[in-house]
Structures are given as structure tokens and as C-alpha cells.
C-alpha positions as CSV (number, residue, x, y, z in Angstrom):
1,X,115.1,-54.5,-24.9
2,X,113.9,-50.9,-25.7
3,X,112.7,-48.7,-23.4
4,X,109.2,-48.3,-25.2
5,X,108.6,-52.6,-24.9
6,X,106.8,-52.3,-21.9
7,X,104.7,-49.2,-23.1
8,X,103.9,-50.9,-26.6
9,X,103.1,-54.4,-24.1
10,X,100.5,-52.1,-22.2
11,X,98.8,-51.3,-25.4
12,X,98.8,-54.4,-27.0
13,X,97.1,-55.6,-23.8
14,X,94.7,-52.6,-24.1
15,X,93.7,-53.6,-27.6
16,X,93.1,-57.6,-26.1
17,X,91.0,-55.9,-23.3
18,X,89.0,-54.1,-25.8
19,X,88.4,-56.4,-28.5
20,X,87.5,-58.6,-25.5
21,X,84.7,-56.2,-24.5
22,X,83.2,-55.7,-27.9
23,X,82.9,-59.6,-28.4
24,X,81.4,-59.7,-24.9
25,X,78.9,-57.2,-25.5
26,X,77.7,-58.5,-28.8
27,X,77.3,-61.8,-27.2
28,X,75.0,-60.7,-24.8
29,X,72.8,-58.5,-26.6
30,X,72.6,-61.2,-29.5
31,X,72.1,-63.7,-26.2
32,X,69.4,-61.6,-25.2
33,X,67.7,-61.0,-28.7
34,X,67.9,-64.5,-29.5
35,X,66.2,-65.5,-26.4
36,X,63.2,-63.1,-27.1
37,X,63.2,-64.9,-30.9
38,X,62.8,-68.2,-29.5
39,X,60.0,-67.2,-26.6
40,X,57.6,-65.8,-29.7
41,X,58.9,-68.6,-31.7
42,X,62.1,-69.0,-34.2
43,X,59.6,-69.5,-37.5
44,X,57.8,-66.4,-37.4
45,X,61.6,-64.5,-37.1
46,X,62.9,-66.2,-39.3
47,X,60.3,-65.5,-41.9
48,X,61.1,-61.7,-41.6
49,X,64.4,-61.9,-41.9
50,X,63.9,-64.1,-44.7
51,X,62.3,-61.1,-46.0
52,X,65.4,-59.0,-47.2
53,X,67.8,-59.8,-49.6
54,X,70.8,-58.3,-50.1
55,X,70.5,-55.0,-51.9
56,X,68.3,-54.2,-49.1
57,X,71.1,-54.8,-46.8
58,X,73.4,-52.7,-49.1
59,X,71.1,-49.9,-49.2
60,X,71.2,-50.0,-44.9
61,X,74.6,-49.9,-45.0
62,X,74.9,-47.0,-48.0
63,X,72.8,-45.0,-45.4
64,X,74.6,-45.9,-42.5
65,X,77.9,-44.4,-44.4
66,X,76.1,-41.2,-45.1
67,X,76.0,-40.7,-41.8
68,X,79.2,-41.3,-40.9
69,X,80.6,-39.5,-44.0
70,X,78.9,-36.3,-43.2
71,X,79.7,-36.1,-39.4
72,X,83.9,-36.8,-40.8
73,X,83.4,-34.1,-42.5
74,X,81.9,-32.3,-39.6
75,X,85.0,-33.2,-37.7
76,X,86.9,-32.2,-40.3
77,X,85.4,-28.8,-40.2
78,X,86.1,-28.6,-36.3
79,X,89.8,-29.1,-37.0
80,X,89.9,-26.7,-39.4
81,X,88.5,-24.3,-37.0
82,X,90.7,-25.2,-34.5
83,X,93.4,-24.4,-36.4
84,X,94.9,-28.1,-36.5
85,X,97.3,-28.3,-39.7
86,X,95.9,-31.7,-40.9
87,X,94.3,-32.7,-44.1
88,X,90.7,-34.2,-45.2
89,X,91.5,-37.9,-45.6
90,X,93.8,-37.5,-42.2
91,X,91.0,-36.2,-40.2
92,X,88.5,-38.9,-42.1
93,X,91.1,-41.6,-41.0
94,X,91.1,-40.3,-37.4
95,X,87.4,-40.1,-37.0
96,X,86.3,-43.7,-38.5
97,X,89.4,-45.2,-36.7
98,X,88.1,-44.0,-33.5
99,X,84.9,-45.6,-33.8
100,X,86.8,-48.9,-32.9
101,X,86.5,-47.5,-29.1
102,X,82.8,-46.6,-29.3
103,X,81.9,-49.3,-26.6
104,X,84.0,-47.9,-24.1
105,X,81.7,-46.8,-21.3
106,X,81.0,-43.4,-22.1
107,X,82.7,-43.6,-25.7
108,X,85.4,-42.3,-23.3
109,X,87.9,-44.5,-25.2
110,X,87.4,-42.4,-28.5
111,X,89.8,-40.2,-27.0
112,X,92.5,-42.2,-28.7
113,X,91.7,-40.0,-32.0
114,X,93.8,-37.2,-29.3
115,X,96.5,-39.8,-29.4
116,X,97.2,-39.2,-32.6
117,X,96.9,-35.8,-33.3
118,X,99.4,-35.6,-30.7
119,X,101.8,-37.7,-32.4
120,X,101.0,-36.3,-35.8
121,X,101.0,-32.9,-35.2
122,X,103.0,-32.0,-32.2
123,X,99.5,-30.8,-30.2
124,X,98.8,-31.7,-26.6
125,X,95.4,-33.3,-25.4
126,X,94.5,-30.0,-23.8
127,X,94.5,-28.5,-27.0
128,X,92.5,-31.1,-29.1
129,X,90.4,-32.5,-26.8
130,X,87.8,-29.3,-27.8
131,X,87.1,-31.6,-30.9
132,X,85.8,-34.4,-29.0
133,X,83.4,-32.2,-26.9
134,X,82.1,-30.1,-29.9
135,X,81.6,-33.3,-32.3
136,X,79.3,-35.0,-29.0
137,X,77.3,-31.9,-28.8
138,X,76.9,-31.5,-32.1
139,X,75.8,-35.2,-32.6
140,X,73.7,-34.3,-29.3
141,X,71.8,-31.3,-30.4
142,X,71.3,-33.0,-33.8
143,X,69.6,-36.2,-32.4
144,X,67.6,-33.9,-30.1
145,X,66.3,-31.5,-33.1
146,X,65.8,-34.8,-35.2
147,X,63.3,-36.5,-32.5
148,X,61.2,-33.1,-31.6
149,X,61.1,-32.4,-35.2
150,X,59.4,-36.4,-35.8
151,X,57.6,-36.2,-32.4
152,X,55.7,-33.3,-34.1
153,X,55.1,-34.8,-37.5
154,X,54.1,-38.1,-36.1
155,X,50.9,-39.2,-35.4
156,X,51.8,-41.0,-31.5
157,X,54.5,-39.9,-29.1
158,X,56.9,-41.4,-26.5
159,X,56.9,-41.2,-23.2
160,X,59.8,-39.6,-21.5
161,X,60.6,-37.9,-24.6
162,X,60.6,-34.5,-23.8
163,X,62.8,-35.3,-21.0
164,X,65.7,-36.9,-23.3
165,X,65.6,-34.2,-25.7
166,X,65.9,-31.6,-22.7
167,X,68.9,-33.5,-21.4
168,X,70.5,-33.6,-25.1
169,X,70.0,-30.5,-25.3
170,X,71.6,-29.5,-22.1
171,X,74.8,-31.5,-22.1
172,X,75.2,-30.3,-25.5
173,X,74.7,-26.3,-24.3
174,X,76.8,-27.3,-21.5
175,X,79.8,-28.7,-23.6
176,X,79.9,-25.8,-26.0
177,X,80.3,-23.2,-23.1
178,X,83.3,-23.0,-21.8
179,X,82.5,-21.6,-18.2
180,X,79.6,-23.7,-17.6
181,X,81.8,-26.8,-18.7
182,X,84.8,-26.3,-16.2
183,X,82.1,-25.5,-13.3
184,X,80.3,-29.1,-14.0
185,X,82.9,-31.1,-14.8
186,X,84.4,-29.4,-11.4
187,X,81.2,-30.5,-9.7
188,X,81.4,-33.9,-11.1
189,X,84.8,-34.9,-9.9
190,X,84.1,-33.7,-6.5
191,X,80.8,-35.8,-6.3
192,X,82.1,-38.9,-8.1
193,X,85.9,-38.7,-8.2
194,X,85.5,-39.9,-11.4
195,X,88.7,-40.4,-14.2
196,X,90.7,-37.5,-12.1
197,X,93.2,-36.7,-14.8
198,X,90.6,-36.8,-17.8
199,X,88.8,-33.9,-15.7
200,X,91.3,-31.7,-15.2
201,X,92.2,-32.1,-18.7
202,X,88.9,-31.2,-19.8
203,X,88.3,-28.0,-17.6
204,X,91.9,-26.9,-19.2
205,X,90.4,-27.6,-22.9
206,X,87.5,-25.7,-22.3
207,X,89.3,-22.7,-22.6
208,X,89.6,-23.7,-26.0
209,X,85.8,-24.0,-27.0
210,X,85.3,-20.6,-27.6
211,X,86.7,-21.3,-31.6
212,X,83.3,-22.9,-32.2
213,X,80.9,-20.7,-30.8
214,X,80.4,-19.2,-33.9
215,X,76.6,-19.4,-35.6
216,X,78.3,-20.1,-39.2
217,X,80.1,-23.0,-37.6
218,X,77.6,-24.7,-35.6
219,X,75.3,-24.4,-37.7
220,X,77.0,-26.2,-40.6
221,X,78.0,-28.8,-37.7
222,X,74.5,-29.4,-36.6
223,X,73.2,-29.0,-40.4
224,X,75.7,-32.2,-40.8
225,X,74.8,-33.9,-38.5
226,X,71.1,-33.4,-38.9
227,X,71.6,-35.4,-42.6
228,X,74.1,-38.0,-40.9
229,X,71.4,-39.0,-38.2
230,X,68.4,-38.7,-40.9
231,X,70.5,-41.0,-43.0
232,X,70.3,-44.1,-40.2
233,X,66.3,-43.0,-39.2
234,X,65.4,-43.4,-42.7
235,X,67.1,-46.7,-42.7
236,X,65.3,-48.0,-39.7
237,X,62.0,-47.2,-41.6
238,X,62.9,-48.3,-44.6
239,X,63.8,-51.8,-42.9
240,X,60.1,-51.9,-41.0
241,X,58.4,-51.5,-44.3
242,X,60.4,-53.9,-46.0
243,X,59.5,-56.7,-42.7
244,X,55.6,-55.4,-43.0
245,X,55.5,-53.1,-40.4
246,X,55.1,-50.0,-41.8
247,X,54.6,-47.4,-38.7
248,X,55.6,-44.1,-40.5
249,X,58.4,-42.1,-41.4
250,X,58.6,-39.8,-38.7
251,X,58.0,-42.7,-35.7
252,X,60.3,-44.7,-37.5
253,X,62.6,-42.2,-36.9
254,X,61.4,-41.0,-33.5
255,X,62.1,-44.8,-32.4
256,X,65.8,-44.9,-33.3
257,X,66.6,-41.3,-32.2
258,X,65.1,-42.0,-28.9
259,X,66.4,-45.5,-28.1
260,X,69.9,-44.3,-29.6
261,X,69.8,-41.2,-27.3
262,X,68.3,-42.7,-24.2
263,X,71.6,-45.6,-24.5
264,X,74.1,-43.4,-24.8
265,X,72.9,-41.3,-22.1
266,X,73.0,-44.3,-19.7
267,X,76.7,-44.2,-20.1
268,X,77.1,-47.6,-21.1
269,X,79.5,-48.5,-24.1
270,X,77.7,-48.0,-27.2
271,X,74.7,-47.7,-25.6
272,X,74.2,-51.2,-25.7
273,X,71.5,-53.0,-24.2
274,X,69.5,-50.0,-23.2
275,X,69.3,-48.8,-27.3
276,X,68.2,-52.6,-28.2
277,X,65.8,-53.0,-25.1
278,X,64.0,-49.2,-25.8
279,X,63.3,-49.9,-29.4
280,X,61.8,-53.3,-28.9
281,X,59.6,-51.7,-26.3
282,X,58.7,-48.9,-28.2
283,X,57.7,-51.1,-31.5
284,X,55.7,-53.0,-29.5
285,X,53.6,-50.2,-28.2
286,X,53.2,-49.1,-32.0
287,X,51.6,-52.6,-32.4
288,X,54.6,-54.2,-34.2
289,X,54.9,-57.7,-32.8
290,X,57.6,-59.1,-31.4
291,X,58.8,-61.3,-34.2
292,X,59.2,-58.1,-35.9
293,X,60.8,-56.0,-33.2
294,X,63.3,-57.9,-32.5
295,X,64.9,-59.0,-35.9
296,X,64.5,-55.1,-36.9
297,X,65.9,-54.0,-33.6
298,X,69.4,-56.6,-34.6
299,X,69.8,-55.8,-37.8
300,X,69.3,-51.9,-37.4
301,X,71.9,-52.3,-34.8
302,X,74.4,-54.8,-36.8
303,X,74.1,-52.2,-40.2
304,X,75.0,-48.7,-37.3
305,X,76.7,-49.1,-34.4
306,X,78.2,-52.4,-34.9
307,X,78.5,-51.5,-38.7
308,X,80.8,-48.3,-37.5
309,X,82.8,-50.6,-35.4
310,X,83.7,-53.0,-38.1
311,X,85.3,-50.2,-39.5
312,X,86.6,-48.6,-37.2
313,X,88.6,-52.1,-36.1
314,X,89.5,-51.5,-40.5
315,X,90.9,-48.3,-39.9
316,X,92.3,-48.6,-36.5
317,X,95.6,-50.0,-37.5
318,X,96.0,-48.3,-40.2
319,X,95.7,-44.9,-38.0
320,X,98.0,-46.0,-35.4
321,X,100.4,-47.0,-37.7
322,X,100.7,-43.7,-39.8
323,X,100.8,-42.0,-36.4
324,X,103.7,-43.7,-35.4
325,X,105.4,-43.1,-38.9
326,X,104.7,-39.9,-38.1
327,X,106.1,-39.6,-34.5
328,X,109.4,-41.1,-36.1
């Protein structure tokens, strides 16, 4: 038996683990969704859902790969800047085959992209993990810009609002400074003695951060993203108008932005359950009944986040095996 069975057993068992959690998860927000269907009654959901066909679900899905097509090539961007001697369709293949980690608590486990890189071009963690921190800021500061900007245009607001922007805004200040970064992740790992090894990694690639400090870069990274994250907002209104709940473009928007920012600043995978649980809520107080909310709130979710996954799990061993070709 080779030396590298028991390593390639722990991964295998890794994959299980993970697949295991995504199933789990998506039973128990569809669980949960289902259960709100059936107290407002199973008719009047079914009736919206009946509502769109299947060019309508084609066109959610063409937006959704907007938006991940334009933050690829933000991350391809960053690894030019880094200096990283990969190609376009590598650095695509890396970023949509992490997105099979993406409900990993903290989308820590998108950190397998690093993996690669190491194997495909020779660089240690330290030196890539700067792409993981810049492409969450960037995806931070753009979500943030997005829901002021719709705030302002729209005719309501959200509570709590100005608070999320203000902490998206912060973290993504925070992980584009290099200083500031290495004195709170210091902070954090003394107060929570959380993922000791990932922390000391990430105060040693923050050295690295200065590359993209740059206004020409980040503001071609946040321009990106701005058109990725428009890309899925527009989808979400598009889908209330089509299920008769027409609340406006920029709510629309404001709704996903918010509930999307406010789960993934909960910290739990994908933001799951948080995301779903916000934008019911939120509809609700924009007068959209529940039979509405909730089979908007599943499919918006089903055609992103779970959408992103689906192709991620695609890509995933296609990634891992070319960066194991390359390793050879």
C-alpha cells in the first residue's frame, strides 16, 4: 500500500462529510419552507409556482451565470496581479470548482481553490491565500454599494440596514489592509482560539495584500462584482413580477442583497437559513403574502446559491484531477 492511501482515504472521507452536509442543509431549509407552504395552504403555492415556465427559469439561471462569470474573471484579475503564472480557463476552473465548499461554515472550506494552486504551480498557501481575502472583500464592498445604492432609489427601507452595510464595509476595509488584518485576526484567535493554524496563515499572507491596493485594481474588482451581484438582484425581481408581486426594482434588490449579506455574516455555511428566513420576512413586510414569499424565496435560492453549488460539485473533480496531473 502507498504511502499517500491513508491521505487520499482522509479526503475521500472529507468529500462524504461534505456532500453529507449540503444534503443536510438543503433538507432543512426545504423542511422549513415546505412547512411554511403548507400552514398558508399548498394550493395557493402551488399556483405561483405554476406560474413560471421554463424560459423563465433559464433566464434566472442565465443571470445567475453572469454573476458568477464576472466575479471568475475578477479572480482572474487578482491572480494576475498576484503574479500567479496560471491561465484564464485555469483560474475559471479554480473559482467555480470551489464553490462546491460554499456551505462550509464561513465558506472557510473554499480554501481548497489554495490546494490547487499549490499543486499547480508550486506556491504556498501563505502566498495565495491573499486571493481568497481580496475576492471576499470585493464581493463584500460590492453587495454593500449595491444595497445603499437601492436603499436610496427605493421607495421603503430595512431595518438594520445601515448596520449590515457598515459591517460589509468594514470587514471588507479590514481585509484589504494588511496591518489592520494581522492585528484582528491576532485579536480573534486570542478571544476565540478559533482554526489556530488558518490564523497564523492568514496574518503571514497579509503581507501579501499590498498587490491590490491599487485604485485601478479594485476598482475594476468592485466594478465586477457590482454587475455579478446586479445580475442575481435583477433576477429576484424579475421572478416577483412574474408570481404578481411586483415591489420594485430597487427593493427587489435591496431584499436579496440584504438577506444574502446578513446570512453570510452569521457565519453559517452558505448563509443558509438566515438568507431564506430574512427575505420571507422582509417580503412580508412589503405586503407580499406568504404564498408568494416563500416559493420566491426557494426558487431564488435553488437558481444562486444552490445553483453555484451544482456546479461547483461539476467542476470539482475535474479541478482536483488536473491538479493532481499536475503535481505528477
Amino acid at each position: 500500500m502507498s504511502s499517500t492511501d491513508p491521505q487520499a482515504q482522509a479526503e475521500k472521507s472529507r468529500r462524504w462529510r461534505d456532500i453529507a452536509l449540503l444534503a443536510g442543509l438543503f433538507a432543512v431549509v426545504l423542511a422549513g419552507l415546505f412547512g411554511l407552504a403548507a400552514a398558508t395552504g399548498w394550493e395557493e403555492t402551488r399556483a405561483q409556482i405554476a406560474k413560471l415556465g421554463w424560459a423563465q427559469l433559464a433566464i434566472l439561471l442565465a443571470l445567475s451565470l453572469i454573476n458568477y462569470g464576472f466575479r471568475g474573471l475578477r479572480w482572474h484579475l487578482f491572480a494576475r496581479t498576484l503574479g500567479l503564472p496560471t491561465g484564464l480557463l485555469q483560474d475559471i476552473r479554480h473559482f467555480l470548482g470551489g464553490f462546491a465548499m460554499s456551505v462550509t461554515p464561513g465558506r472557510i472550506g473554499e480554501l481548497i481553490r489554495m490546494r490547487w494552486l499549490r499543486r499547480e504551480t508550486g506556491w504556498a498557501f501563505e502566498r495565495t491565500a491573499p486571493l481568497v481575502l481580496v475576492d471576499r472583500a470585493s464581493d463584500l464592498a460590492a453587495m454593500a454599494l449595491i444595497l445603499a445604492i437601492s436603499l436610496a432609489l427605493s421607495a421603503g427601507g430595512i431595518a438594520f440596514a445601515v448596520p449590515v452595510v457598515i459591517a460589509a464595509l468594514l470587514a471588507a476595509y479590514i481585509a484589504t489592509h494588511p496591518r489592520l488584518l494581522a492585528k484582528v485576526t491576532t485579536l480573534i484567535y486570542r478571544g476565540l482560539g478559533l482554526f489556530p493554524r488558518i490564523m497564523a496563515r492568514i496574518r503571514a499572507a497579509a503581507r501579501s495584500l499590498s498587490a491590490f491596493t491599487s485604485a485601478p485594481v479594485m476598482g475594476t474588482a468592485i466594478a465586477l462584482g457590482l454587475i455579478g451581484w446586479a445580475a442575481e438582484g435583477y433576477a429576484f425581481h424579475l421572478l416577483l413580477m412574474w408570481m404578481g408581486a411586483d415591489i420594485g426594482l430597487f427593493m427587489a434588490m435591496a431584499i436579496f442583497t440584504f438577506a444574502t449579506l446578513a446570512g453570510g455574516l452569521t457565519g453559517a455555511p452558505g448563509g443558509v437559513g438566515g438568507a431564506e428566513a430574512a427575505m420571507v420576512a422582509l417580503l412580508t413586510l412589503e405586503g407580499v403574502p406568504l404564498e408568494v414569499s416563500i416559493p420566491a424565496t426557494a426558487i431564488i435560492r435553488i437558481t444562486t446559491l444552490w445553483f453555484a453549488i451544482a456546479i461547483g460539485l461539476m467542476v470539482f473533480p475535474m479541478a482536483e484531477r488536473m491538479s493532481m496531473r499536475a503535481k505528477g
